[in-house]
C-alpha positions as CSV (number, residue, x, y, z in Angstrom):
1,X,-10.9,-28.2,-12.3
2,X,-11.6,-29.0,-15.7
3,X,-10.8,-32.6,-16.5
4,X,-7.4,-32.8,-17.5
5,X,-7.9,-34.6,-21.2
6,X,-10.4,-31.8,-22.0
7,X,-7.7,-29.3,-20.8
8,X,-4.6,-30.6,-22.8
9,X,-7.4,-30.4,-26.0
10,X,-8.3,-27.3,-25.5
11,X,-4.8,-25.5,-25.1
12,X,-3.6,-28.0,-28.2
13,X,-6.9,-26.2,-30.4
14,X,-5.8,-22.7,-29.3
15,X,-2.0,-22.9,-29.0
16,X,-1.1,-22.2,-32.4
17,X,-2.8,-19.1,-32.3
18,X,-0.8,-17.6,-29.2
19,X,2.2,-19.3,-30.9
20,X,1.7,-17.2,-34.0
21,X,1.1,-14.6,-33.0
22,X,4.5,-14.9,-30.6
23,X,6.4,-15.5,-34.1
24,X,5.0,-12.5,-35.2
25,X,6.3,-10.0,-32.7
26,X,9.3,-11.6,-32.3
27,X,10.4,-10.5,-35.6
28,X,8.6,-7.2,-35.1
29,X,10.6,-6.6,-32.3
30,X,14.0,-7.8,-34.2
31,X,13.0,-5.3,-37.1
32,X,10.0,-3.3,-36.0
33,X,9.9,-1.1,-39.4
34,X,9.0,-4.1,-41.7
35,X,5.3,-4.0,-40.1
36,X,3.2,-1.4,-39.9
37,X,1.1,-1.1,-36.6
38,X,-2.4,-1.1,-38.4
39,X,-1.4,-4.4,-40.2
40,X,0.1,-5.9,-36.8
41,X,-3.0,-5.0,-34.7
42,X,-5.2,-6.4,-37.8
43,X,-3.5,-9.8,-37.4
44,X,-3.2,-9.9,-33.5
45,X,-6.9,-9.5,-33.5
46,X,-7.8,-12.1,-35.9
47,X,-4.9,-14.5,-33.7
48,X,-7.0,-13.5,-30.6
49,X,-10.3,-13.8,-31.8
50,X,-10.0,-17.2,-32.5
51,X,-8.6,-17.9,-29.3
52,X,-11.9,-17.4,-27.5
53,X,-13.7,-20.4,-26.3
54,X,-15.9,-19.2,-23.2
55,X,-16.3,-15.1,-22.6
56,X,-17.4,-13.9,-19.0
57,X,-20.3,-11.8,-19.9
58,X,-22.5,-9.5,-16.8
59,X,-25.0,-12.9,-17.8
60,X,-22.4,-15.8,-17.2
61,X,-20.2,-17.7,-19.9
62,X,-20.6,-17.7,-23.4
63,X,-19.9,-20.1,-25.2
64,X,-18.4,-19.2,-28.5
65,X,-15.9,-22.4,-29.0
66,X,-18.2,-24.0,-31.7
67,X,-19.0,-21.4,-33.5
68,X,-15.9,-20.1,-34.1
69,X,-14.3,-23.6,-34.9
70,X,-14.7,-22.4,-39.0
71,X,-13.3,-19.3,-38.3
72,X,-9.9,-21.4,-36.3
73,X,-9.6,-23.8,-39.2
74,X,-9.9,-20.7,-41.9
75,X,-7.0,-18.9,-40.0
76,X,-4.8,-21.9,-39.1
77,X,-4.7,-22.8,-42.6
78,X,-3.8,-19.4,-43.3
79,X,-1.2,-18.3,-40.7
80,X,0.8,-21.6,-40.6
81,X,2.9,-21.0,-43.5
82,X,2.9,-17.5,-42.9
83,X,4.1,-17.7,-39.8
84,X,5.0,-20.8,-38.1
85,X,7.2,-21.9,-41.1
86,X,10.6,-23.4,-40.1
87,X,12.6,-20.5,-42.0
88,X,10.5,-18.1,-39.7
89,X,7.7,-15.5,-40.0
90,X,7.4,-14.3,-44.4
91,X,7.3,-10.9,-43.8
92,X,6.2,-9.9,-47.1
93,X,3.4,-12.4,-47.0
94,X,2.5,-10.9,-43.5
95,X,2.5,-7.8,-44.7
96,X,0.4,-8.2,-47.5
97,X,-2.5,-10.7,-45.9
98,X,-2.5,-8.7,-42.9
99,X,-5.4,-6.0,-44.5
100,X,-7.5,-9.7,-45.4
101,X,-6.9,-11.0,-41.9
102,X,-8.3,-8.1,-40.4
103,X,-11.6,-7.6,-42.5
104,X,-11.6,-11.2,-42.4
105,X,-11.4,-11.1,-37.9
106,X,-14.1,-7.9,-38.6
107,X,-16.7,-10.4,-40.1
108,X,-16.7,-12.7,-37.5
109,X,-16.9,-10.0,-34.6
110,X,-19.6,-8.8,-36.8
111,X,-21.8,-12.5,-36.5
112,X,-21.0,-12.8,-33.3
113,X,-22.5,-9.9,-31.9
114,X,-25.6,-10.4,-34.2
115,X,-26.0,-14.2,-32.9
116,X,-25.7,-12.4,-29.3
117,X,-27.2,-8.9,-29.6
118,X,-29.0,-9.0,-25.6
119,X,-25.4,-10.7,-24.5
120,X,-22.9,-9.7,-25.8
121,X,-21.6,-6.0,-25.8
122,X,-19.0,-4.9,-28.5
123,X,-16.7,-3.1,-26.1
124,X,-16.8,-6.4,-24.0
125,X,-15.3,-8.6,-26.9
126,X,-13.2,-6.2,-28.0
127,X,-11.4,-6.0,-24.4
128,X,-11.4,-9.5,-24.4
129,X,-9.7,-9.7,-27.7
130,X,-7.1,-6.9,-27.3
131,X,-6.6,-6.9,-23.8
132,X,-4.2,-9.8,-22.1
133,X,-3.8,-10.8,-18.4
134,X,0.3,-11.6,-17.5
135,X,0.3,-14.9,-15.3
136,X,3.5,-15.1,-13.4
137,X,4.7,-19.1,-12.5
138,X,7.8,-19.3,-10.6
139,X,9.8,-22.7,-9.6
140,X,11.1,-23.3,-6.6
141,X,14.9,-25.0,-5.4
142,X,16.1,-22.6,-2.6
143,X,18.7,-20.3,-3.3
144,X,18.4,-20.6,-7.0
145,X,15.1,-18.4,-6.8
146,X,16.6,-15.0,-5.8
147,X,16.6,-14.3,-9.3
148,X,13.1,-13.8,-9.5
149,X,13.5,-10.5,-7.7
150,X,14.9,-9.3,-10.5
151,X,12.2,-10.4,-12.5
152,X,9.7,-8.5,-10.6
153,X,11.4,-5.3,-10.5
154,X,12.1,-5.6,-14.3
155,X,8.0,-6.5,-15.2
156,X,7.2,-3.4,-13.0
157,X,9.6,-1.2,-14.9
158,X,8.1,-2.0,-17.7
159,X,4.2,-1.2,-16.1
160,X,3.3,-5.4,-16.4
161,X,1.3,-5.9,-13.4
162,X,0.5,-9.9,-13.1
163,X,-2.7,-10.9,-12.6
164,X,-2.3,-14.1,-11.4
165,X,0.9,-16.0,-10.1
166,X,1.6,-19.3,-9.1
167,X,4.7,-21.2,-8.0
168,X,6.3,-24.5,-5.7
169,X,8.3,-24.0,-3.1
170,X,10.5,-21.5,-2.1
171,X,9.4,-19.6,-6.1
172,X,6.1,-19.3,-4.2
173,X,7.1,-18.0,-1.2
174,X,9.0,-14.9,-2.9
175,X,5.7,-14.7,-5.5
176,X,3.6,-14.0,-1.6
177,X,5.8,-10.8,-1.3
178,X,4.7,-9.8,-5.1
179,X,1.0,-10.4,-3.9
180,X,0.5,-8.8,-1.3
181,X,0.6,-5.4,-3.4
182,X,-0.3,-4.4,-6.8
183,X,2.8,-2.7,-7.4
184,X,6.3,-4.5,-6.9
185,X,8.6,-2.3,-4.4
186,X,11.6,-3.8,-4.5
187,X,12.8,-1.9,-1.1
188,X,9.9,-3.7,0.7
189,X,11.3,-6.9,0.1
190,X,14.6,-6.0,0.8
191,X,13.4,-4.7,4.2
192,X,11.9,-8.3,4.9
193,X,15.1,-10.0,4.1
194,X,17.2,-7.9,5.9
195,X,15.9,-8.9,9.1
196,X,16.4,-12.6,8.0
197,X,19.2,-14.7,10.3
198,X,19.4,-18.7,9.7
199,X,18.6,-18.9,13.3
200,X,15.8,-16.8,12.9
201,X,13.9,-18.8,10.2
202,X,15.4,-22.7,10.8
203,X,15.9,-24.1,13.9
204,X,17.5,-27.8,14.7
205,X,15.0,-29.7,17.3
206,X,12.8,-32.5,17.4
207,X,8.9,-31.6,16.9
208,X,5.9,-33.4,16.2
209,X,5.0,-34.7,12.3
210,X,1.1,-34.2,12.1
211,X,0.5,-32.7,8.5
212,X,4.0,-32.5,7.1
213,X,6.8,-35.1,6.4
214,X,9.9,-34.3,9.1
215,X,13.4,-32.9,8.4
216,X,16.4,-31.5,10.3
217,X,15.3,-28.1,10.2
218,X,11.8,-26.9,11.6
219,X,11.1,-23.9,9.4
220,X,9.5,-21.2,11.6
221,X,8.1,-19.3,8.5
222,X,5.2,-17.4,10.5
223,X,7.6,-16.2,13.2
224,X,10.2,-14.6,11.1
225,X,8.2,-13.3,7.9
226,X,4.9,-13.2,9.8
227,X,4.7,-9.4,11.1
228,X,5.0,-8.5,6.9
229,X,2.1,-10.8,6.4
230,X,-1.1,-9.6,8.0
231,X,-4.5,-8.3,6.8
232,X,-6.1,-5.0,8.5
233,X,-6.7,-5.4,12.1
234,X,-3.6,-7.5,12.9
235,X,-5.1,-10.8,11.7
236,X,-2.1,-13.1,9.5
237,X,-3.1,-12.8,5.5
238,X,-5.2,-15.8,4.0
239,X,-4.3,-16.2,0.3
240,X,-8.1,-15.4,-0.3
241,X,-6.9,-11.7,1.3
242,X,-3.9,-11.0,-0.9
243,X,-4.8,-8.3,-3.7
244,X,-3.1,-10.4,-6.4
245,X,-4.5,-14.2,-6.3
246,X,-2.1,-17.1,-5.0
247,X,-1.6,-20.5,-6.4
248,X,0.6,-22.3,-4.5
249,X,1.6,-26.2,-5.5
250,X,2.3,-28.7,-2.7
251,X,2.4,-32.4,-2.7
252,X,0.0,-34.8,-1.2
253,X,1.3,-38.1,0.1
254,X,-1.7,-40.9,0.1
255,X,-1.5,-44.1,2.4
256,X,0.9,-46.2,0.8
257,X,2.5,-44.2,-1.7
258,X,5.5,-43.7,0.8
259,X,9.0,-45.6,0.3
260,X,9.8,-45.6,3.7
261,X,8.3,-44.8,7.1
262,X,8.1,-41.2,8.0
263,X,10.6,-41.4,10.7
264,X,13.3,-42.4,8.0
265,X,13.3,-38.7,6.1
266,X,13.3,-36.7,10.1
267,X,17.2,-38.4,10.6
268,X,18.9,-38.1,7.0
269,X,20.4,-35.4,8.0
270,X,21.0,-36.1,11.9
271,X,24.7,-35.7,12.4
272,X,24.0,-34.9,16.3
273,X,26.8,-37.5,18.5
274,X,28.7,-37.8,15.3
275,X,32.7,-35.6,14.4
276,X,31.2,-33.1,11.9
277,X,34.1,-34.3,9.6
278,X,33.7,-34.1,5.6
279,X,33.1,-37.5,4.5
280,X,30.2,-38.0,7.4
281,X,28.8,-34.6,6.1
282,X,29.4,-36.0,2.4
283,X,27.9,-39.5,3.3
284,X,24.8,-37.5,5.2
285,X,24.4,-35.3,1.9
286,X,24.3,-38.2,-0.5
287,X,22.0,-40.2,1.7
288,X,19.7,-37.1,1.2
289,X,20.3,-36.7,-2.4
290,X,18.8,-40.5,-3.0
291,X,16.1,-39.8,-1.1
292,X,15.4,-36.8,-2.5
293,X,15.8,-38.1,-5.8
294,X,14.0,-41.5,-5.1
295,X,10.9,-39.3,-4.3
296,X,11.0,-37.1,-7.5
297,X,10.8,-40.7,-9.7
298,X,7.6,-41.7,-8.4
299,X,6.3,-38.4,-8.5
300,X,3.5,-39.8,-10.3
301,X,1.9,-41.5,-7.0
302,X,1.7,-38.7,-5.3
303,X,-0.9,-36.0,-5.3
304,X,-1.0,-32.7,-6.8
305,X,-2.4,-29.9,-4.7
306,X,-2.9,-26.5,-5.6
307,X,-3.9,-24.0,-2.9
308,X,-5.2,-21.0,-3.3
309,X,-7.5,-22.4,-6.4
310,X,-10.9,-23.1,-4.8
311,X,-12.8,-20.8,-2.0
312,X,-11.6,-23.8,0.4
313,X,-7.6,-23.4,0.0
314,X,-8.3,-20.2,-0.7
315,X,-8.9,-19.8,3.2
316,X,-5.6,-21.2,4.2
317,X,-3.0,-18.5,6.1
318,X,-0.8,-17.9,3.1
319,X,2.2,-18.3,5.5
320,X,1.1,-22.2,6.1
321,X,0.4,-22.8,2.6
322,X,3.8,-21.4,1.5
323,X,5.4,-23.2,4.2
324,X,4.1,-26.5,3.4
325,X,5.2,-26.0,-0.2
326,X,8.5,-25.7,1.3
327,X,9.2,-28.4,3.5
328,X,11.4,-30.8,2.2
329,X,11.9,-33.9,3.3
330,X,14.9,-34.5,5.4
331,X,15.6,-30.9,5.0
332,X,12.8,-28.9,5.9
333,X,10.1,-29.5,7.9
334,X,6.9,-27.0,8.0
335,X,3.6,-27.7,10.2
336,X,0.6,-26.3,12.0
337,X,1.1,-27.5,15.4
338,X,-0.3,-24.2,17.1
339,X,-3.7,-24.0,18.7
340,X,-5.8,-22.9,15.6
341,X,-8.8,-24.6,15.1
342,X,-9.6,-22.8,11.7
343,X,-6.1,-24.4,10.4
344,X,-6.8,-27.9,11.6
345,X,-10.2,-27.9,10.0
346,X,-9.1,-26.4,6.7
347,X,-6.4,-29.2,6.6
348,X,-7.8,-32.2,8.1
349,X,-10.6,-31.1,5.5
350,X,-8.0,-31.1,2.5
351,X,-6.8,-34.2,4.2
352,X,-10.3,-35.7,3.7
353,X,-11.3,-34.6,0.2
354,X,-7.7,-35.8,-1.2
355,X,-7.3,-39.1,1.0
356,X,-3.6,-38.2,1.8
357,X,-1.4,-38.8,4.6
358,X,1.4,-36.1,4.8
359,X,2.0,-33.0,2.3
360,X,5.7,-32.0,1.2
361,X,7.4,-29.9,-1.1
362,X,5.5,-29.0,-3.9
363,X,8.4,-29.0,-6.1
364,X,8.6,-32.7,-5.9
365,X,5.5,-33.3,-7.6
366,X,4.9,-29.8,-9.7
367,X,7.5,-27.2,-10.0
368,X,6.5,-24.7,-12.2
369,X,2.5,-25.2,-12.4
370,X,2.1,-23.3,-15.4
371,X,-0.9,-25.9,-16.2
372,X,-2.8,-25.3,-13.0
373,X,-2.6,-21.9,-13.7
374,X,-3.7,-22.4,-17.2
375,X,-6.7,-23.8,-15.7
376,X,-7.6,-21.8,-12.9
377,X,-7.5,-19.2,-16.3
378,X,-10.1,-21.4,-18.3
379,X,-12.3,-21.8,-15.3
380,X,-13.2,-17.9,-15.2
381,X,-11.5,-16.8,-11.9
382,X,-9.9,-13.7,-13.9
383,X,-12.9,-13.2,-15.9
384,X,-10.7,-12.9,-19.3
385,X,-9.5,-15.9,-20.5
386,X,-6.8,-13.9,-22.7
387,X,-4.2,-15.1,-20.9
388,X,-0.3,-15.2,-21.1
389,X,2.0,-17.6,-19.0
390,X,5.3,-16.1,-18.1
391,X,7.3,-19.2,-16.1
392,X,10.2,-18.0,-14.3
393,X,12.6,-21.5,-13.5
394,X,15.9,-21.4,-12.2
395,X,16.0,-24.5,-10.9
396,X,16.9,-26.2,-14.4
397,X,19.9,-28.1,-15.0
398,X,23.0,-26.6,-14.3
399,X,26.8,-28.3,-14.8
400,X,28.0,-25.5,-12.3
401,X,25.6,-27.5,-9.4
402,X,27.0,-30.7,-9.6
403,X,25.9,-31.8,-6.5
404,X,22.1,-30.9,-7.4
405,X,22.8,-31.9,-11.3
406,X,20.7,-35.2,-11.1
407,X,18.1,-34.2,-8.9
408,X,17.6,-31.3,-11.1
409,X,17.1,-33.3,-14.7
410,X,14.6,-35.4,-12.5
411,X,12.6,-32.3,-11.8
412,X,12.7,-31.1,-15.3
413,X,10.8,-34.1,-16.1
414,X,7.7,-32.5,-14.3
415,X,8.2,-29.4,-15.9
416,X,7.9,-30.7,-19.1
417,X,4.5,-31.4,-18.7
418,X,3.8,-27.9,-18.3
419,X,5.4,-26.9,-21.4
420,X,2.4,-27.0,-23.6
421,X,0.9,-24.0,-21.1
422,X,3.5,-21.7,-21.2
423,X,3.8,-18.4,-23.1
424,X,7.7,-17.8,-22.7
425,X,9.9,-19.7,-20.3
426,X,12.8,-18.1,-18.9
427,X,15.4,-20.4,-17.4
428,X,18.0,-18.7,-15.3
429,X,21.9,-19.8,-15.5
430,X,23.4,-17.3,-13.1
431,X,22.0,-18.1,-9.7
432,X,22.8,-18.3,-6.3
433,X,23.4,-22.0,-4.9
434,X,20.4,-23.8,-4.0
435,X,21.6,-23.7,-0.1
436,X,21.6,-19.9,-0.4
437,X,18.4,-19.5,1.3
438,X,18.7,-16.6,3.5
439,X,21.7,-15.0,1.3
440,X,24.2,-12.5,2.7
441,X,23.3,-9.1,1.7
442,X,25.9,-8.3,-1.3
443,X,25.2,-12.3,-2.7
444,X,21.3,-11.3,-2.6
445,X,22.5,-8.1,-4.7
446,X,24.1,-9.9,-6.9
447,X,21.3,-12.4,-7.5
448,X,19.0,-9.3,-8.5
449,X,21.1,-7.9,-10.7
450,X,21.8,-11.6,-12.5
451,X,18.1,-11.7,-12.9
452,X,17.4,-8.4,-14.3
453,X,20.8,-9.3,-16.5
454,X,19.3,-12.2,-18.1
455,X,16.0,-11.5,-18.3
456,X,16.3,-7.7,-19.7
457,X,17.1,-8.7,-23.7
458,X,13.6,-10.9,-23.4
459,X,11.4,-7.9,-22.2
460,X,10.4,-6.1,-25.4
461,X,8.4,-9.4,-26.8
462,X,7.0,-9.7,-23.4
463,X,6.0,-6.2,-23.0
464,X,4.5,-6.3,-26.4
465,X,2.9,-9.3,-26.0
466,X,1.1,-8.0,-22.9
467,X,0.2,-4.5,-24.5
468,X,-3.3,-3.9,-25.2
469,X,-3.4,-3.1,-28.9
470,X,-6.3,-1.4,-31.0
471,X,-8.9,-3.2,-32.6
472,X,-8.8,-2.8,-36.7
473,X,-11.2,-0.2,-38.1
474,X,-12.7,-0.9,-41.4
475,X,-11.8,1.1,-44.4
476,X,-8.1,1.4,-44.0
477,X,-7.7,-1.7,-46.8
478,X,-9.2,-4.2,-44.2
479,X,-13.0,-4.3,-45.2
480,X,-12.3,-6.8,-48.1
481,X,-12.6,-10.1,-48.1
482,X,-16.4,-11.9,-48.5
483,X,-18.1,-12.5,-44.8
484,X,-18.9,-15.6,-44.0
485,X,-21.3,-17.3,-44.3
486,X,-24.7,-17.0,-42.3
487,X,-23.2,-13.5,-41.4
């Protein structure tokens, strides 16, 4: 991973550039006739030229950051009050710098490929320029994430195929559906839940604890979702198998860094030789709640883990990584306590390299890891590094969840520090409740269609973002403007 100071610098140098150019087709998409689509593509690809820090090339990386730092602070200087001013994008100054911008962009493709002529191909810069990968993050918090399916079948309407996703909890076990094909098909995934019973996924028995923290339910992910889940010749998927890449967040307890003995979370909810009456259900909730909640504040001691993001976790059955992201404590409770050597020396490896001593729900420490995904970006695993985050949360703070109200604001704390690496957030309002995990058929309709709803009016600016655009040709008004220097 790259070393997190150097990652918040680097997306602070290139985020004004993403976030102009956002500004800009947000008001071409509110009044597309004010901009013509030679002047907008002339100002995209000076935005995403300066973007460009490291380019894959057939050699290896190039790196282009320094040299193009003149060209960042020319354009900053330049697009700032154009637009990023508070009244919004001046459209007539747009308009009329757009011609400069491009000849301007030209030039410096120009010195670039004459300081590289044996690496660096023109049609290579221009794709990475004009061409932008969608990366899909999804939060978890149960119920609340049937919404996404919406989202899906809305981006694949509209011909956006991700090219990377990541998400915690029960947002990355829906985003292993999207994965295992290029192309969403909605019916698939209603097949798959479908065959879904409470009793088929959950079941309330006492098991061994040996990687995960305990909870009322066991979650018996890999028999109930298992049978969708499997690579040619019958063996289960690994997340290095699935045809779009995986990152899945789950969090790493270390020696220690636990409030209270692991026993403590396996009876919160233990209501067995008690009368199921409301105020014991009530107490046995808000016990949970503090828990829950006393977890989410020290976040902070707990490790981050992100599987799926080197060839080791990469290995990992996606059905036990997706389960482990999943198992809440108290609640859930997710392990590998089958005979499979493969798994127990994957994990007691991860074990090993992180020093921990349990995993749990990866919404607890990371719940929409926008900035992992940012990074696995930067690090060359797409091979562009034109990148736009799309984060998908419906787990935000909702007045209508009263129950989940503080646990939720607590959790919105950690996704805050993934704000700097996102594109466009959506936040959902109209969702299912967070216990709604295996939803009744017309309630799982009904969460779809909420999604679509809410997420429809966004999709022009995301489509449009995500379009491949033309690069400029010089002569129609854009080969003015002096080159710079050295060129």
């Amino acid at each position: 991973m790259i070393p997190g100071a150097d990652l918040d610098a680097l997306r602070a140098k290139l985020r004004p550039f993403e976030e102009a150019e956002l500004a800009l087709l947000r008001s071409v998409v509110s009044r597309p006739a004010w901009l013509a689509e030679p002047e907008e593509a002339a100002i995209r690809y000076a935005l995403n030229l300066a973007r460009i820090t490291l380019l894959r090339t057939p050699d290896g990386d190039l790196d282009l950051e320094e040299l193009l730092d003149p060209f960042r602070q020319e354009l900053q200087s330049i697009v700032e009050p154009l637009l990023l001013r508070a009244g919004g994008v001046d459209r007539a100054g747009a308009a009329r710098l757009a011609p400069h911008l491009g000849a301007r962009a030209l030039a410096w493709r120009q010195r670039l490929l004459q300081a590289f002529p044996d690496r660096l191909p023109p049609e290579l810069l221009d794709r990475e320029v004009c061409e932008r990968a969608l990366v899909l993050v999804c939060g978890g918090g149960g119920g609340v994430s049937w919404a996404y399916l919406g989202a899906f079948a809305l981006l694949e309407q509209y011909g956006l195929v991700p090219r990377l996703l990541a998400g915690a909890s029960m947002g990355a076990t829906l985003l292993l559906f999207r994965a295992r094909r290029i192309h969403y098909a909605e019916e698939d995934l209603r097949e798959v839940v479908s065959k879904l019973t409470f009793r088929s996924v959950f079941r309330f028995l006492e098991t061994e604890s040996r990687y995960a923290l305990p909870g009322a339910a066991r979650l018996y992910l890999r028999e109930a979702i298992g049978e969708f889940l499997r690579a040619p010749g019958g063996r289960p998927l690994r997340l290095a198998d699935l045809p779009i890449p995986l990152l899945v967040t789950v969090t790493g307890i270390r020696a220690g860094a636990l409030p209270h003995d692991p026993g403590f979370y396996e009876h919160l909810l233990d209501l067995t030789g008690r009368m199921p009456r409301p105020h014991v259900v009530k107490r046995a909730v808000t016990d949970l709640r503090t828990a829950l909640t006393e977890l989410v504040r020290q976040r902070d001691r707990f490790a981050r883990v992100y599987l799926g993001g080197d060839d080791e976790t990469a290995a990992f059955d996606a059905v036990d990584a997706v389960g482990f992201s999943s198992s809440l404590p108290g609640v859930i409770h997710y392990d590998v306590l089958r005979d499979d050597e493969r798994m127990h020396r994957l994990l007691e490896d991860l074990f090993r390299r992180h020093e921990l001593f349990r995993l749990m729900d990866g919404g607890i420490s990371d719940n929409l890891p926008a900035r992992a995904a940012f990074d696995v970006v930067h690090r060359g695993a797409l091979g562009t590094r034109n990148a736009f985050v799309l984060a998908l949360d419906a787990f935000g703070p909702k007045l209508t969840h009263p129950l989940w109200f503080t646990l939720q604001q607590l959790v919105a704390q950690n996704v805050a520090r993934n704000r700097p690496f996102i594109g466009h957030a959506k936040s959902f309002q109209k969702v299912l409740s967070p216990v709604e995990v295996i939803p009744a058929p017309a309630h799982l309709e009904r969460a779809i269609q909420w999604g679509k709803e809410e997420l429809l009016p966004e999709m022009p600016l995301i489509a449009r973002m995500c379009r491949p655009f033309r690069r400029p040709a010089a002569g129609r008004g854009l080969a003015g403007g002096p080159a710079p220097s050295g060129a």
